[in-house]
C-alpha positions in Angstrom: 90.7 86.1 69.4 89.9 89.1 67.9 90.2 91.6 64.7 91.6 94.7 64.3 88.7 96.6 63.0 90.4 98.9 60.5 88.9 102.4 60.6 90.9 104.6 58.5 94.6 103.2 57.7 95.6 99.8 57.7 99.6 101.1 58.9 101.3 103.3 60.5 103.0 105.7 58.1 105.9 104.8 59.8 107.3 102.6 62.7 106.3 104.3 66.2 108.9 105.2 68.8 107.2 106.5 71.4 103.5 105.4 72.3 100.9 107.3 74.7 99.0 105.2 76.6 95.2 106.9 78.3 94.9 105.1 81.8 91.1 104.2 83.1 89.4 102.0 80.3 92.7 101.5 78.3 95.3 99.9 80.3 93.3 99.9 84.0 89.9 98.9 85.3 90.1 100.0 89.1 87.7 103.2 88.5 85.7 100.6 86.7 82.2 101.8 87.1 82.4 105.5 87.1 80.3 106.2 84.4 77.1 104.9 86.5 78.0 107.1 89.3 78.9 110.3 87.3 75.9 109.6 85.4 73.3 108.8 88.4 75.1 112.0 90.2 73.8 114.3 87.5 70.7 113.0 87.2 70.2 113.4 91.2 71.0 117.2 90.9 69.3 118.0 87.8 65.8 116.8 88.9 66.1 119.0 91.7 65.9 122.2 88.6 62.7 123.4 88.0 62.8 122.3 84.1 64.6 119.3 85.3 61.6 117.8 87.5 59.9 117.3 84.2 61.7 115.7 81.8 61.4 112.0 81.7 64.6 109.9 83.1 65.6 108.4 79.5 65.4 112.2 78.5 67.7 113.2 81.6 69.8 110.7 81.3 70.4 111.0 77.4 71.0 114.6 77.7 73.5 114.1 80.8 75.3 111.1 79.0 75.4 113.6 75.5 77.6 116.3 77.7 79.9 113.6 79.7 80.8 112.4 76.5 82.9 115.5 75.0 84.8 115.6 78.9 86.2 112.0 78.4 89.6 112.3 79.1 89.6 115.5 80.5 90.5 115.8 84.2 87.0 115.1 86.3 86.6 119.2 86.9 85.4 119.2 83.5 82.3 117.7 84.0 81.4 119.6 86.7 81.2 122.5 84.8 79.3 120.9 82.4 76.9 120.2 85.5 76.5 123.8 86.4 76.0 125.0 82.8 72.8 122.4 82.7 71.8 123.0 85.9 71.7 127.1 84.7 70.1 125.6 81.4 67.2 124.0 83.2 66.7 126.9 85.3 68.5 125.8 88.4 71.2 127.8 90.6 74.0 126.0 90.9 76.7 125.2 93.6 80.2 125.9 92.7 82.2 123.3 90.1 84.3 122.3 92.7 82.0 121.2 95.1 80.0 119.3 92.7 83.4 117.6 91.8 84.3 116.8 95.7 80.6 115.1 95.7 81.3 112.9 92.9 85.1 112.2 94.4 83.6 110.8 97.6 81.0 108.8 95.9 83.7 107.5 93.5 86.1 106.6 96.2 83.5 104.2 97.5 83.9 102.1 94.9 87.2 102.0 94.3 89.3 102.1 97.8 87.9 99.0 98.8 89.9 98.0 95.3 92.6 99.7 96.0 92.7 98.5 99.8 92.8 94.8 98.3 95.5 95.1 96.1 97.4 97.1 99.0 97.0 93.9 101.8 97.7 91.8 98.3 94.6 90.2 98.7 93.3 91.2 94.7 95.4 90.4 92.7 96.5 93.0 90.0 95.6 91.3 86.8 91.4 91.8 88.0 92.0 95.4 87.3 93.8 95.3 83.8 92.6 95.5 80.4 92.9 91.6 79.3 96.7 91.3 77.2 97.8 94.5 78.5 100.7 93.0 80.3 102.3 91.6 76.8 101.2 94.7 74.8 103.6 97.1 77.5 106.7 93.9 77.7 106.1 93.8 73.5 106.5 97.6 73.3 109.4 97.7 75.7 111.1 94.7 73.9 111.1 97.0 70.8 112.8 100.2 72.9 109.8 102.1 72.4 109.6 104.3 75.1 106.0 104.3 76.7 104.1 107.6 78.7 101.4 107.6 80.8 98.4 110.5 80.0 95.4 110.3 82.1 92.8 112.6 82.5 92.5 111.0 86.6 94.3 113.3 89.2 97.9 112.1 89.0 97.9 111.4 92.2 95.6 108.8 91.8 97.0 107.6 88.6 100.9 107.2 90.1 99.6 105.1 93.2 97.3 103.1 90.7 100.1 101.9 88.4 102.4 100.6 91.5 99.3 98.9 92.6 98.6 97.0 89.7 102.8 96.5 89.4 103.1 98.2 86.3 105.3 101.2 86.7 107.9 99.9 85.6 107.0 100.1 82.1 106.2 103.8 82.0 109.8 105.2 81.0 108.6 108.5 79.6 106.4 109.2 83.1 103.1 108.9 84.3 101.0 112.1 84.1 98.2 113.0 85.5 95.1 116.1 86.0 96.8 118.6 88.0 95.0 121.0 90.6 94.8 124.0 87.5 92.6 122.8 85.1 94.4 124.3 82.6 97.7 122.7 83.7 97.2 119.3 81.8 95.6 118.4 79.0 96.0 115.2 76.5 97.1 117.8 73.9 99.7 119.5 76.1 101.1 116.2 76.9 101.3 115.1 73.1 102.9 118.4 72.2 105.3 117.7 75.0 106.5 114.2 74.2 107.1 115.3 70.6 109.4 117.9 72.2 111.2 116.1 74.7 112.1 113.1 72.0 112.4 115.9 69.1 110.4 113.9 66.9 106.8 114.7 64.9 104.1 112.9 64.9 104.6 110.3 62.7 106.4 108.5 64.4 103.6 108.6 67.8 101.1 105.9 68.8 98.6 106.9 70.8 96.6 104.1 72.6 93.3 105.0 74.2 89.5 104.5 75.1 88.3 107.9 74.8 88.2 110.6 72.2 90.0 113.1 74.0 93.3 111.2 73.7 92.3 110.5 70.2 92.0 113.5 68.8 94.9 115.1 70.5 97.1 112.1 68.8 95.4 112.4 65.5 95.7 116.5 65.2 99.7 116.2 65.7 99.5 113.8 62.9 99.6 109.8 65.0 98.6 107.1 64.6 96.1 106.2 66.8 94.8 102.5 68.3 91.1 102.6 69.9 90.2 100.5 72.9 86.5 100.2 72.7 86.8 97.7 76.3 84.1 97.0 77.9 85.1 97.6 81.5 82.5 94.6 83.0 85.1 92.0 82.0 83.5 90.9 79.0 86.1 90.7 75.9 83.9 92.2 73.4 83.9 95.8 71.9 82.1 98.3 73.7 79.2 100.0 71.2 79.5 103.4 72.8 82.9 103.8 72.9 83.8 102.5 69.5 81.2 105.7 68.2 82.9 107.7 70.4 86.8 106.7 68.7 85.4 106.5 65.4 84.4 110.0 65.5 87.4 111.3 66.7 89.4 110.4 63.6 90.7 107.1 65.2 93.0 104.8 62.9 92.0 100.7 64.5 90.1 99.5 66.7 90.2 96.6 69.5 88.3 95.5 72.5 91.7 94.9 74.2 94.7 93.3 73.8 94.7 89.6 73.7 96.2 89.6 70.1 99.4 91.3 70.7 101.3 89.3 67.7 98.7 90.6 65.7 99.2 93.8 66.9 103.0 93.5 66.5 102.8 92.6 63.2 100.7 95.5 61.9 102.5 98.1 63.7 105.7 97.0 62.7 105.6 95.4 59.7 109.3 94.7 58.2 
């Protein structure tokens, strides 16, 4: 069982009706394992640079990690760039963004279409690849007529086959959105902008539910409230270190390591 760590208020200011939910990390654990690869990508290319052959691998790796960070969230183009600016920076010549990006896309799907292939046949079953209590955190919400979106930074592509895999769709009234082929199509901020639109409401009255700051600070700038899910994504039910700095810093209002107290949950969010 665990406690809401509370980071800056104890309640919302008032009772949500509409919640934004991130995907990977926060509600599903099928790209579980990404980070390694992105991570072990970089470091591949960047000891190819000049500058880059001598810097030790905790240096490497520290600097690589320090630049995925701030493109959490962010469809994966984003840290391709990044890779070509550092490549430049340690007096490499880069390959195009998008290549780089189709590189770590293949390497990616390795790991997780032999996931999605099992859930496919119905040979996995779906509740491997959830956060733990996400299930009753979606049915609580939905019992309350909150009406739920989807936001990932993940093409939405991937993200709309992922949900019916893991027989969740159903909860996603407000739509499941996704990284488009423009970068500049979809962003965590354009989609908060847009839910407070289409449900003419301000941002009081949003909860935004994620494991990365991107999401975070898109929900806390429009004025939400905003639930942290520091998960660590190798099954263990414990807050992730990392990712609670990361929430923390981008103004986020609780934290949890998932969502195996919903009542607990239910009864800070909507306290009569």
């Amino acid at each position: 069982m665990f406690s809401i760590e509370i980071v800056r208020r104890k309640f919302p200011k008032c009772r949500p009706s509409v919640v934004m939910f991130d995907f990977d990390g926060t509600v599903g654990l099928i790209r579980a394992g990404w980070h390694e690869i992105l991570v072990s990508f970089h470091a591949e290319v960047l000891r190819l640079t000049p500058k880059g052959k001598e810097i030790g691998d905790i240096i490497l790796v520290k600097l690589i990690k320090e630049y995925i960070e701030t493109n959490i969230g962010k469809p994966p183009i984003y840290q391709s760039y990044s890779l070509v600016e550092a490549v430049r920076c340690l007096g490499g010549e880069p390959s195009p963004a998008e290549e780089y990006n189709d590189i770590y896309s293949e390497r990616l799907s390795v790991l997780c279409e032999p996931r999605r292939e099992a859930l496919r046949r119905g040979v996995a079953n779906p509740n491997d690849y959830l956060v733990s209590g996400v299930l009753r955190m979606l049915a609580m919400l939905r019992s309350r007529n909150i009406k739920i979106y989807m936001a990932s930074g993940t093409e939405e592509h991937f993200v709309r086959e992922d949900v019916k895999l893991l027989k969740i769709d159903n909860f996603f009234d407000g739509g499941v959105y996704g990284g488009q082929p423009d970068p500049k199509a979809f962003s965590k901020k354009i989609m908060v902008e847009r839910i407070l639109t289409e449900n003419q409401i301000d941002g009081s009255e949003l909860l935004g539910v994620g494991d990365g700051a991107t999401e975070t600070t898109a929900v806390c700038e429009a004025g939400g409230f905003n639930i942290g899910v520091a998960s660590n994504e190798d099954g263990k039910l414990t807050v992730d270190s990392w990712k609670r700095r990361q929430l923390i810093s981008a103004g986020t209002d609780w934290i949890i390591p998932n969502y195996t107290d919903t009542n607990q949950l239910e009864e800070r969010l909507f306290v009569e």
